[in-house]
C-alpha positions as CSV (number, residue, x, y, z in Angstrom):
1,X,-21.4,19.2,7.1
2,X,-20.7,16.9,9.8
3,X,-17.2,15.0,10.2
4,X,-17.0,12.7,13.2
5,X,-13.6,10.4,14.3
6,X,-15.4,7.6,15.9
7,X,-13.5,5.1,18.3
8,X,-14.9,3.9,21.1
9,X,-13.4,1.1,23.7
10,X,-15.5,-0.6,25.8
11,X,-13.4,-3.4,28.5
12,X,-14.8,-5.6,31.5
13,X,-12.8,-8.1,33.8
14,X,-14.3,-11.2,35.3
15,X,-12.9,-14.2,36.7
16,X,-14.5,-17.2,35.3
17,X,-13.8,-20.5,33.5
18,X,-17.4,-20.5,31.2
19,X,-18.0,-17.3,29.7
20,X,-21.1,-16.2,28.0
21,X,-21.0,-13.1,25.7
22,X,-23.7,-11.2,24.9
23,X,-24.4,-8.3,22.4
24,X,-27.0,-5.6,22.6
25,X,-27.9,-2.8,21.1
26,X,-26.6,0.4,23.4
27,X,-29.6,2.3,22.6
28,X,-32.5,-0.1,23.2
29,X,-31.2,-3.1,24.6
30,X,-32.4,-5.7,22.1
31,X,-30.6,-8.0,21.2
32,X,-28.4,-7.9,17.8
33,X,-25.9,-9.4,15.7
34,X,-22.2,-8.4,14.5
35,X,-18.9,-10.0,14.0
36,X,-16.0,-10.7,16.9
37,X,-12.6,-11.5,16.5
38,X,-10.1,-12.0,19.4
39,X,-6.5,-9.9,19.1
40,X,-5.2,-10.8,22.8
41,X,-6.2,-15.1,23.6
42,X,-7.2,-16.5,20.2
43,X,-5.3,-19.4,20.5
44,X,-6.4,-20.2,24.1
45,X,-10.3,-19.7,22.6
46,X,-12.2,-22.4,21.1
47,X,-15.0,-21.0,18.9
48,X,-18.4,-23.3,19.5
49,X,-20.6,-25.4,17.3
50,X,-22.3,-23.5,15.1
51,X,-20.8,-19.9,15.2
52,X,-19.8,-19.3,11.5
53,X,-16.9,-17.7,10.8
54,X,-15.1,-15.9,7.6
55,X,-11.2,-14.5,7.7
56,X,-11.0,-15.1,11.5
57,X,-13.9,-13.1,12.2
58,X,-16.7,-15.0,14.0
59,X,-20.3,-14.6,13.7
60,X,-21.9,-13.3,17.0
61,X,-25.4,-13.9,16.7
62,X,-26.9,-12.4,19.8
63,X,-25.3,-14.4,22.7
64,X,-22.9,-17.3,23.0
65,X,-21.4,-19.2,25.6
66,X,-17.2,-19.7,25.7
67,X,-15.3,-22.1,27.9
68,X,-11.5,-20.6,27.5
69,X,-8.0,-21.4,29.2
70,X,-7.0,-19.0,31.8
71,X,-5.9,-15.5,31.2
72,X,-6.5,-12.2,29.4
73,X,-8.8,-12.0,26.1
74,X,-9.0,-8.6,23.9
75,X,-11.6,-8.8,20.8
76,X,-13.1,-6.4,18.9
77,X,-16.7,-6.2,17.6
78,X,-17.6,-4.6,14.9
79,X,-21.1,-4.5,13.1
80,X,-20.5,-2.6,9.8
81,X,-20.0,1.3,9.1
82,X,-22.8,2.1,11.1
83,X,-21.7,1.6,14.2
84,X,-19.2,2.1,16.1
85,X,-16.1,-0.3,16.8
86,X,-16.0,-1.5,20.1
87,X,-12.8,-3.2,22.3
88,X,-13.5,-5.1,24.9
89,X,-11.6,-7.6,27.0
90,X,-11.7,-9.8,29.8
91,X,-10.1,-12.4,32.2
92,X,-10.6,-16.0,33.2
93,X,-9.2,-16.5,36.8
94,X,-10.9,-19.1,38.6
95,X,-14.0,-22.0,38.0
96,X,-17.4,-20.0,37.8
97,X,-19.9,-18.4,34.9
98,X,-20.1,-14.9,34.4
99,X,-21.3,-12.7,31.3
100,X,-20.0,-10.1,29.5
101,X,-22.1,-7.5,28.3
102,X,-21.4,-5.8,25.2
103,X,-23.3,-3.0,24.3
104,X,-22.8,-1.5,20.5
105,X,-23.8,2.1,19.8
106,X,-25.0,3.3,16.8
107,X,-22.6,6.3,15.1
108,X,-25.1,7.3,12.2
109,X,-28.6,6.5,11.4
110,X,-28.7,6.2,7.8
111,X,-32.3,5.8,7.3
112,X,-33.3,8.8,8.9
113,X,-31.7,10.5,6.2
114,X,-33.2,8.2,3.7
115,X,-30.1,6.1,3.0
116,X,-30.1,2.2,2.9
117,X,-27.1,0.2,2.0
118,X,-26.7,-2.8,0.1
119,X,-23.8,-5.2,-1.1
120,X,-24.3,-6.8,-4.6
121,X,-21.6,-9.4,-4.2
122,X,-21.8,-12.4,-1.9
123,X,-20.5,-15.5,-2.7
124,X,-22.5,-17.4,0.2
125,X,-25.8,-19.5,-0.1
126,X,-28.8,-17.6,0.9
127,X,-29.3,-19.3,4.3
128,X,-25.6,-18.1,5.7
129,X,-26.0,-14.9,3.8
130,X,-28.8,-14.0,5.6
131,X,-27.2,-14.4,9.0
132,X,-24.4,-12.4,8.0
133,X,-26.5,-9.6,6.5
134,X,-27.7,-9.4,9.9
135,X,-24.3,-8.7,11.9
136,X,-23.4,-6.5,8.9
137,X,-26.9,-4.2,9.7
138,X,-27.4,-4.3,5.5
139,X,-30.7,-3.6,4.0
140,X,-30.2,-5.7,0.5
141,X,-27.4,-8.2,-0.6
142,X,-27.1,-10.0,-3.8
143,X,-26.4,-13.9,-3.2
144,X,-24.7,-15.7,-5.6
145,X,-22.9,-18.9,-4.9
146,X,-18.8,-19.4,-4.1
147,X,-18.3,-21.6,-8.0
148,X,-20.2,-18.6,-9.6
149,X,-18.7,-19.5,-13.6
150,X,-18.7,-15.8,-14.4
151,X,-16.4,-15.1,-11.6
152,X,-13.7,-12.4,-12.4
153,X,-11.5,-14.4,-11.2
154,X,-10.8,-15.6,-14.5
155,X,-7.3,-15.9,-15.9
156,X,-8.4,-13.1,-18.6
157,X,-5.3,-13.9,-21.0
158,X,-6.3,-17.3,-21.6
159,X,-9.7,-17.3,-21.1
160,X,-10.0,-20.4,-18.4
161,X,-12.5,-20.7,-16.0
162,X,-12.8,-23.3,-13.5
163,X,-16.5,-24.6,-14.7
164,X,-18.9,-23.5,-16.7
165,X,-22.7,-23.2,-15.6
166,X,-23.9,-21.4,-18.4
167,X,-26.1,-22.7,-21.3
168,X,-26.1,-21.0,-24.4
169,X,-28.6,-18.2,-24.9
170,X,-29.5,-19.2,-21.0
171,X,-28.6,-18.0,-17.4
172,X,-28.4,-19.9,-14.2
173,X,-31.1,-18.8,-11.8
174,X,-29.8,-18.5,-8.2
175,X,-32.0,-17.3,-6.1
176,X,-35.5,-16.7,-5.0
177,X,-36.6,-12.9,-3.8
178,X,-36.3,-13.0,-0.3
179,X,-38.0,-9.7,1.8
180,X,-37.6,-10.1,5.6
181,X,-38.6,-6.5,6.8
182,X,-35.5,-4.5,5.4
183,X,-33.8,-7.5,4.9
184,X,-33.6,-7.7,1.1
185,X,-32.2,-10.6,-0.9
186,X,-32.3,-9.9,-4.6
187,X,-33.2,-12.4,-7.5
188,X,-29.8,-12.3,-8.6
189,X,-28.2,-14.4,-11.7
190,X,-24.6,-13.9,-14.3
191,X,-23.5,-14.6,-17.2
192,X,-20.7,-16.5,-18.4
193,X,-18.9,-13.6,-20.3
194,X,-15.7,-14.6,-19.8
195,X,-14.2,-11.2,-20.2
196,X,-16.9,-9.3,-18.9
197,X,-18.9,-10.6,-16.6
198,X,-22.5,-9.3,-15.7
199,X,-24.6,-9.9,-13.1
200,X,-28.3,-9.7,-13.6
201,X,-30.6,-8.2,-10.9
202,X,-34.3,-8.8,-11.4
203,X,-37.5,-9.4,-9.9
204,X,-40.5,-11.2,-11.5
205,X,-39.3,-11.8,-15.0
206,X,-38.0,-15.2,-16.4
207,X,-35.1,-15.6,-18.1
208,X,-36.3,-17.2,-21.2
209,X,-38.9,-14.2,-21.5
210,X,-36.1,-11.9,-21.1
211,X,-34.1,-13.4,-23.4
212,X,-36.9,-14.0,-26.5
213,X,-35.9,-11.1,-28.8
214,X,-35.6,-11.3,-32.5
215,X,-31.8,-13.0,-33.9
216,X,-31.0,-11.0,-37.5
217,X,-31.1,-14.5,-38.8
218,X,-33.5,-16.8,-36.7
219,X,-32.2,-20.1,-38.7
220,X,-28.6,-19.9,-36.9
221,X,-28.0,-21.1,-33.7
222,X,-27.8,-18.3,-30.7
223,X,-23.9,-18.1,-29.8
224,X,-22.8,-17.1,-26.0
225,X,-22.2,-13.5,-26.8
226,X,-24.9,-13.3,-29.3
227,X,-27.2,-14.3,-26.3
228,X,-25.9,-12.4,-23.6
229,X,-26.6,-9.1,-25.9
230,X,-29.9,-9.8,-26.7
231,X,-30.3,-10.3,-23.2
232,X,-28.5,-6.9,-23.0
233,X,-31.2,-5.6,-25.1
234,X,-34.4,-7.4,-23.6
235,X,-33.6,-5.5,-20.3
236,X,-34.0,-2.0,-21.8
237,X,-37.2,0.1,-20.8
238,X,-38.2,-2.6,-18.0
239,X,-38.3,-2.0,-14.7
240,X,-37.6,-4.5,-12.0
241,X,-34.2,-5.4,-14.0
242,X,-31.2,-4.2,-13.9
243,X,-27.9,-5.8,-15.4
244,X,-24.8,-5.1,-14.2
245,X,-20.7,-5.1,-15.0
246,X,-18.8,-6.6,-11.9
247,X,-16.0,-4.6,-13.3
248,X,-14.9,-2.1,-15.6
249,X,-11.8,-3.3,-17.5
250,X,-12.5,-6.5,-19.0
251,X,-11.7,-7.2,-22.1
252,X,-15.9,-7.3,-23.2
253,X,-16.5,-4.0,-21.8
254,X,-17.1,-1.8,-25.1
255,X,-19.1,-4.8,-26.6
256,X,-21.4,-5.3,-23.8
257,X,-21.9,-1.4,-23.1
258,X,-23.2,-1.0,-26.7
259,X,-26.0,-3.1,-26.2
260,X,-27.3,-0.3,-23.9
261,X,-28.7,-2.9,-21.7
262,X,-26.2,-2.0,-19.3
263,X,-27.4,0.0,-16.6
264,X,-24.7,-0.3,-13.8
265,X,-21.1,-0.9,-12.9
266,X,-19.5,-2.1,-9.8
267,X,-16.9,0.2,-8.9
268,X,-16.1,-0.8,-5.9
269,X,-15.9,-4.4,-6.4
270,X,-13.9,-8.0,-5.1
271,X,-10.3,-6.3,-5.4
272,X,-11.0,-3.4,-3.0
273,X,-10.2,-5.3,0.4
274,X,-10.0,-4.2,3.8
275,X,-6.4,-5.0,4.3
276,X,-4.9,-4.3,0.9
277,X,-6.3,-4.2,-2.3
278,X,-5.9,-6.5,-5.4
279,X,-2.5,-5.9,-6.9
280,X,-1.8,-3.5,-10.7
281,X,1.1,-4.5,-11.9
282,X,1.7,-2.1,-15.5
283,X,2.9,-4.1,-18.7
284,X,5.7,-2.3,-20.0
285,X,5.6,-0.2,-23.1
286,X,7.7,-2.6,-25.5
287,X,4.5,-5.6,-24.5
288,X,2.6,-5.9,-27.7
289,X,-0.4,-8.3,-26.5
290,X,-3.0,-6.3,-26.4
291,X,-2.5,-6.4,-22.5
292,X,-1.7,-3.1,-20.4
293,X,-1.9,-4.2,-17.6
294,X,-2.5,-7.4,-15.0
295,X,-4.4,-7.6,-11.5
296,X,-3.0,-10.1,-9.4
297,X,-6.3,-11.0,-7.2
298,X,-5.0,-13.7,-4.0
299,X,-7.7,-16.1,-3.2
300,X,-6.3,-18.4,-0.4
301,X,-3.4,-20.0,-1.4
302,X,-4.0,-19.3,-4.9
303,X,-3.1,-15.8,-7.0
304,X,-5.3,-15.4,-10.3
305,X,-4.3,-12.8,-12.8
306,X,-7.2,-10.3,-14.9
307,X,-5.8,-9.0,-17.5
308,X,-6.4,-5.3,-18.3
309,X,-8.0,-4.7,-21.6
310,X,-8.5,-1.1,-21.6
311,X,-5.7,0.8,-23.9
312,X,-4.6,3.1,-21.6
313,X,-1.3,5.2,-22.7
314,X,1.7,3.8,-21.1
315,X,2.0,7.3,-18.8
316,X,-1.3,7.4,-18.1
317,X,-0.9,3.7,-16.6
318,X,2.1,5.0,-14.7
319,X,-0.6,7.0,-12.5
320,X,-2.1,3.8,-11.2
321,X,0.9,2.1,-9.7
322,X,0.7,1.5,-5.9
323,X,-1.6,0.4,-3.6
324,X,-4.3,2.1,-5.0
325,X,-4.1,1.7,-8.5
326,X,-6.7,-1.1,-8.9
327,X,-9.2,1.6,-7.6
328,X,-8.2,4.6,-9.2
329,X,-8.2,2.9,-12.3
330,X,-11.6,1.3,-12.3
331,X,-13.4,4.6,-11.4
332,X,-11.1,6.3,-14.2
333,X,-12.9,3.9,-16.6
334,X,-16.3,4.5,-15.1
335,X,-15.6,8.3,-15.9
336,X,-14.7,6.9,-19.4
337,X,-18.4,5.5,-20.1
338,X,-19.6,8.5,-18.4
339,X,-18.2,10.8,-20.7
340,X,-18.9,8.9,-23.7
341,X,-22.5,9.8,-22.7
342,X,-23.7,6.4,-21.2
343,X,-26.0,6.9,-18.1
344,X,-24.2,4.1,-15.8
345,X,-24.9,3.7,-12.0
346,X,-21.9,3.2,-9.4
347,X,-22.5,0.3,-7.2
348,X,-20.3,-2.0,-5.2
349,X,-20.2,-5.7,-4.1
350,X,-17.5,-7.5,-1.8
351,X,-17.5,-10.9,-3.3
352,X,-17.6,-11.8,0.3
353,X,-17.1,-15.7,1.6
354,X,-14.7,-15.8,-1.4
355,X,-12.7,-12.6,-1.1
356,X,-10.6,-11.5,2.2
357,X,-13.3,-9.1,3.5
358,X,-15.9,-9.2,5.0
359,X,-19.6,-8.9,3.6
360,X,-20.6,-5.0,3.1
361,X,-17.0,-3.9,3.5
362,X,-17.9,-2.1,-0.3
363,X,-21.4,-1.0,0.2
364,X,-23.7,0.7,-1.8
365,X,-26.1,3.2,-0.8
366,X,-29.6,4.0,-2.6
367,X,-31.6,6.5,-1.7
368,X,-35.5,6.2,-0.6
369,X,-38.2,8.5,0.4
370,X,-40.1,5.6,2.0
371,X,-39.0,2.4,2.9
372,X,-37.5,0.3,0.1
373,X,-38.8,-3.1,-1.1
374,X,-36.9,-4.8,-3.5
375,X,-38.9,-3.2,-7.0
376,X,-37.7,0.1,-5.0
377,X,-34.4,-0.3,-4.7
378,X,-33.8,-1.8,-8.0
379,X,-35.5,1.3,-9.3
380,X,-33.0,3.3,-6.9
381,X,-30.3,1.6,-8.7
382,X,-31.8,1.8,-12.0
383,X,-32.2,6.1,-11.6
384,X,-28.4,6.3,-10.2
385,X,-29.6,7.6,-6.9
386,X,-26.9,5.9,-4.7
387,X,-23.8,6.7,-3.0
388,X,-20.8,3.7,-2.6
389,X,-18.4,3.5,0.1
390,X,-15.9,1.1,1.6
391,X,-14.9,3.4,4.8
392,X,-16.6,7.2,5.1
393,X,-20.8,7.6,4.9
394,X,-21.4,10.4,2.4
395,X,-24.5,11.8,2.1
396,X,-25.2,14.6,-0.4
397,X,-27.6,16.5,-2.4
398,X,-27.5,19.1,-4.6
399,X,-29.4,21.8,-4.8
400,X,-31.5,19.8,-2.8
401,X,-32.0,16.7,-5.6
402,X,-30.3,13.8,-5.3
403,X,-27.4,12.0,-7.4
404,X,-29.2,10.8,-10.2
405,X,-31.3,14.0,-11.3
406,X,-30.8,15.9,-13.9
407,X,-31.3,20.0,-14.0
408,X,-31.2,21.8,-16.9
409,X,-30.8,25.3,-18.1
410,X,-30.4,27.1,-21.8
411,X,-26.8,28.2,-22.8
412,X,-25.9,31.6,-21.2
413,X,-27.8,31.0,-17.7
414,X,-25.9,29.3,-15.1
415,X,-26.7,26.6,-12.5
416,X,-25.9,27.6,-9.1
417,X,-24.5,24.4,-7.1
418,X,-26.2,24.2,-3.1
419,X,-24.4,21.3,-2.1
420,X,-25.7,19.9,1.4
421,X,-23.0,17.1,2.3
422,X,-22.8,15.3,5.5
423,X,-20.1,12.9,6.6
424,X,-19.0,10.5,9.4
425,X,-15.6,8.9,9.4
426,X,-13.5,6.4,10.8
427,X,-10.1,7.3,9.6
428,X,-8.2,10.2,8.4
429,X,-9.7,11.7,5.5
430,X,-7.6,13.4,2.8
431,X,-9.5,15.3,0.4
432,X,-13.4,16.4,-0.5
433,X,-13.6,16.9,-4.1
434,X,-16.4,17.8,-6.2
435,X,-15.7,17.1,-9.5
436,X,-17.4,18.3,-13.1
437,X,-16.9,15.9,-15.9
438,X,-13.9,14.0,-14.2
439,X,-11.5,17.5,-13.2
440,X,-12.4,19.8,-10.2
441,X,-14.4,21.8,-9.3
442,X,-13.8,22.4,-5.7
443,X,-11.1,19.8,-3.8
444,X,-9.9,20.8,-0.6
445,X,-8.5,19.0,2.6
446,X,-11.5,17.8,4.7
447,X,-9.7,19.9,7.7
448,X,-9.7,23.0,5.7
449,X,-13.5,22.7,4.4
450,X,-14.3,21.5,7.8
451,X,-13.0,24.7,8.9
452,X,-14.5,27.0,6.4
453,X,-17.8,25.0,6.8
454,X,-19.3,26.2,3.4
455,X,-18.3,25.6,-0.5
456,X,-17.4,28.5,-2.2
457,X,-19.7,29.7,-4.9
458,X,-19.9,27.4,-7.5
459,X,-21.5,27.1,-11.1
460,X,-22.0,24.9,-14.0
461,X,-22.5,26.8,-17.6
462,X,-22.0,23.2,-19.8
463,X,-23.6,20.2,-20.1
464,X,-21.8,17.4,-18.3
465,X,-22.2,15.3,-15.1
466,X,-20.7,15.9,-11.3
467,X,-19.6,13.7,-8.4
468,X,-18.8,14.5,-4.7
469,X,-16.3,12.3,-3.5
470,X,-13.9,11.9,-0.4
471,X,-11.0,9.8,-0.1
472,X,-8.9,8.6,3.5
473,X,-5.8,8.3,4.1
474,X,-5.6,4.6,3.8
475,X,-2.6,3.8,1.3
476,X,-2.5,0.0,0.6
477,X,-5.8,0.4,-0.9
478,X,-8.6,3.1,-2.7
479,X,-10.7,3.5,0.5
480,X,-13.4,6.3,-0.6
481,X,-16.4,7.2,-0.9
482,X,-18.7,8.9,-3.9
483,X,-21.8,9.7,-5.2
484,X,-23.4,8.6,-8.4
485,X,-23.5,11.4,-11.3
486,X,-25.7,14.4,-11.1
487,X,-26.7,15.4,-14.0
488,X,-26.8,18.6,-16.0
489,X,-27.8,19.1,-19.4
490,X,-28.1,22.9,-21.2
491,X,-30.2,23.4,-24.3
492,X,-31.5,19.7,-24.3
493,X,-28.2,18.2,-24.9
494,X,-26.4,15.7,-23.1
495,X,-22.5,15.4,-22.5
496,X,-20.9,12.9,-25.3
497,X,-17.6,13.2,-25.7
498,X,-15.7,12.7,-28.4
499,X,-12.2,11.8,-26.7
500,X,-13.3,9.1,-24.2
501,X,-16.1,7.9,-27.5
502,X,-13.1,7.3,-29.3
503,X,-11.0,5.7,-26.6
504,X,-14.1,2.9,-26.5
505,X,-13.9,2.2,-29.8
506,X,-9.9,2.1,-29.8
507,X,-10.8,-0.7,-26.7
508,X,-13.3,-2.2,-29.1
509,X,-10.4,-2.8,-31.8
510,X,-8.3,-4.0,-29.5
511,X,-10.3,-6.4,-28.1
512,X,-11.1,-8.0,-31.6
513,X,-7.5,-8.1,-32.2
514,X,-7.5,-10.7,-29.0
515,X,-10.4,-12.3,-30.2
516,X,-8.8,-13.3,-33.5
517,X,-5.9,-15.4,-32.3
518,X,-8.5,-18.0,-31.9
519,X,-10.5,-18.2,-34.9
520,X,-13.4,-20.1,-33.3
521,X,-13.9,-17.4,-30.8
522,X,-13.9,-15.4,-33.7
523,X,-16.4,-16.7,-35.3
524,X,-19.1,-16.2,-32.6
525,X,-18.1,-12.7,-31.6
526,X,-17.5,-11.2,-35.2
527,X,-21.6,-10.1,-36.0
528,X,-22.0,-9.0,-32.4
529,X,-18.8,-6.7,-33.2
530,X,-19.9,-5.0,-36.1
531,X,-22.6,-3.8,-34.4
532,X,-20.9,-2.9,-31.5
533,X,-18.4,-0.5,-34.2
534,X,-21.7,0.7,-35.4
535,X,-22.7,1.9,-32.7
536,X,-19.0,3.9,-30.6
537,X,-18.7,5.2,-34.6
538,X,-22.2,6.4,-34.1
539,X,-21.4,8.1,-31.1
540,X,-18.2,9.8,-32.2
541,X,-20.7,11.5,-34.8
542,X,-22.9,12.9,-32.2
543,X,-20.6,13.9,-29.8
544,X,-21.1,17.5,-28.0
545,X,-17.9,17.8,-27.0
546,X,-14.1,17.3,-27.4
């Protein structure tokens, strides 16, 4: 186990009226990219033609030349979680050129311990996400444009979005694979679901092939939600696809997960912010709308509310009040799906150059025995073999497999649990936890397990799933890290649970109660709910455990 408080200042002086920074890499030299933003002089700094810039960070693209007023400058640089910070300053005195050298090091290599990250929200064109996915050192990111009609950032109670792209029975196509080295850009397009958005990864299959499946009655016309399931459906078995929720408490959840087509969930998403995340506020208990709850999302000068579908008991919601609670609660409901005995993937997007953050602040990390293209890391994805952060870099296996595998055993013989975990940090971190079907296992203070520098012996006798996870200190926001499940199955049978199976289906109910105020709506979800009660009924009666 490795935990490392990185912080590193770096400061030169110069006395000069044209300045020309320049950004290398500490270790080689070479040239790279990352993001600047001035704390001391911003206002006496103009920033030059062509340097982008997003939430008053600027893009530093290798080297650029600065003509400022007199006096002192402090900036920091930062090129995502991989490197380290660095502070640097300098001062203009007198009429001359001089250059300031800023050299970033490198805190972790990742890929030597076959770990490449990836952000499946951007909100940029491809051409200026690219540039950014450079400063931000990430392997893959998923490009879809700023007016994206899906967008979350919905108002969920009355169903208005800002414009609709979507066809029915058809998907926007966005963008074109794009493979520059490690430099991934994925064939990325959504949905309309206005309640449930989805974001479909792929690579090499059309749409309209995708979406060709057989209706129940071929002589009516394909509604919106109709379409999007088959789509759902079309994806299972094929590789090179993989369609995911961009976040887990919409009020479509339940319908869209029964399609099965559904293979992962962002649970780090556009609410988890580096300043503060999205606001929870809780409806009280005497609300009877169907609503329990509201997340107030701040876009500019604009605040757009999501209602919260899920039908969470009014003290259980009490738990997610606070800074954190958007966080908590959307990897609560991803431990809900879990249980129920789905096989769902964590994976995060930003929603950056929309959101206040910045692009790879939520990050996903998939793991790769040889260098990933972008079948491979789909197929990561697809398997569960990834890791999400927004601060620490986790990297853990178990009994030397990682998240994603499954180990069995027969009822009676135990599997011991080798966990091998290795962490750098930032910031403060509060707790390690490994946790067996949502409750501990092990949790500990990262001081205290730092100290003891081993787990305890540990076993699993049941069959269920496990996650490692560490969360800091941070309070205005869920700032953590985790693994995807590991899996454990004894006697061939899988963990379904008849508690959280139930709780979907009470979510189902719920949702059609929404749906019927307006009877049009109605009309077009009612077949694709039946099946949907089908199917959470079916799993209550094969449920392994309480």
């Amino acid at each position: 186990m490795r935990s490392t408080l990185l912080l590193s200042v770096f400061s030169t002086y110069c006395q000069a009226q044209t300045v020309e920074l320049e950004f290398v890499d500490d270790a080689s030299g070479k040239p790279i990219a990352g993001r600047i933003k001035f704390d001391v002089g911003e206002k006496r700094v103009s920033r030059p033609r062509g340097v982008l810039v997003e939430g008053g960070w600027w893009l530093a693209e290798s080297k650029f030349a600065l003509s400022p007023k007199g006096g002192d400058y402090e900036f920091m640089v930062q090129r995502g979680p991989e490197f380290v910070n660095v502070r640097g300053g300098f001062t203009v005195e007198k009429k001359s050129k001089d250059t300031v050298l800023i050299e970033v090091p490198r805190s972790t290599d990742m890929h030597a311990e076959n770990w490449y990250s990836g952000d499946h929200d951007c909100r940029l064109i491809p051409e200026l996400t690219r540039r950014w996915q450079a400063a931000e050192a990430l392997d893959c990111v998923a490009s879809l444009p700023r007016d994206l009609a899906d967008n979350p950032r919905t108002d969920s109670e009355s169903g208005q979005t800002a414009r609709n792209h979507r066809e029915e029975g058809t998907l926007q196509e966005l963008l074109e694979p794009d493979v520059v080295g490690l430099r991934m850009g994925l064939e990325s397009e959504c949905s309309n679901s206005k309640h449930g958005p989805i974001i479909l990864h792929r690579i090499g299959h059309s749409v309209a092939n995708l979406e060709k499946t057989p209706e129940a009655d071929p002589s009516q016309k394909s509604t919106e939600i109709s379409g999007l399931m088959n789509l759902l459906r079309s994806t299972i078995g094929r590789e090179g696809v993989v369609p995911e929720l961009m976040t887990s408490w919409a009020r479509d959840v339940p319908l869209l997960l029964s399609s099965k087509g559904v293979r992962s969930v962002q649970v780090l998403n556009h609410t988890n912010r580096p300043l503060a995340d999205d606001v929870l506020t809780i409806s009280p208990r005497s609300e009877n709308t169907g609503i329990f709850g509201r997340v107030h999302s701040h876009l500019g000068k604009d605040t757009i509310v999501h209602a919260l579908f899920a039908p969470l008991d009014f003290e259980d919601r009490l738990r997610y009040k606070g800074g954190r609670g958007v966080g908590l609660i959307s990897e609560q409901l991803f431990w809900t799906m879990l249980e129920s005995g789905l096989r769902l993937t964590p994976t995060a997007g930003s929603g950056f150059g929309e959101s206040e953050t910045h692009l790879g602040y939520n990050r996903i990390y998939g793991f790769h025995e040889q260098t990933p293209d972008a079948m491979r890391w789909l197929q990561a994805v697809s398997l569960g073999q990834t890791t999400i952060t927004n601060g620490p870099l986790l990297r853990t296996l178990v009994n030397q497999l990682p998240p994603g595998t499954t180990q069995s055993s027969s009822r009676g013989t135990p599997i011991d649990l080798d966990i091998d975990v290795s962490l750098t940090v930032r910031e403060p971190v509060d707790y390690l936890d490994v946790l067996f079907n949502g409750e501990p296992l092990y949790s500990a203070k990262l001081e205290e397990h730092h100290q003891r520098n081993q787990f305890p012996p540990l076993q699993i006798e049941e069959s269920g799933w496990l996650v490692i996870r560490v969360i800091t200190a941070h309070e205005k926001g869920y700032r953590m890290a985790t693994t995807a499940p590991f899996y454990f199955e004894f006697d061939g049978k899988p963990r379904i649970s008849k508690k959280a199976c139930e709780f979907m289906l009470a979510w189902l109910k719920n949702a059609a109660s929404n749906i019927k105020q307006n009877p049009e709506d109605w009309n077009d979800y009612a077949a694709p709910m039946i099946e949907a009660h089908r199917f959470w009924t079916e799993q209550i009666s094969k449920a392994t455990a309480p």
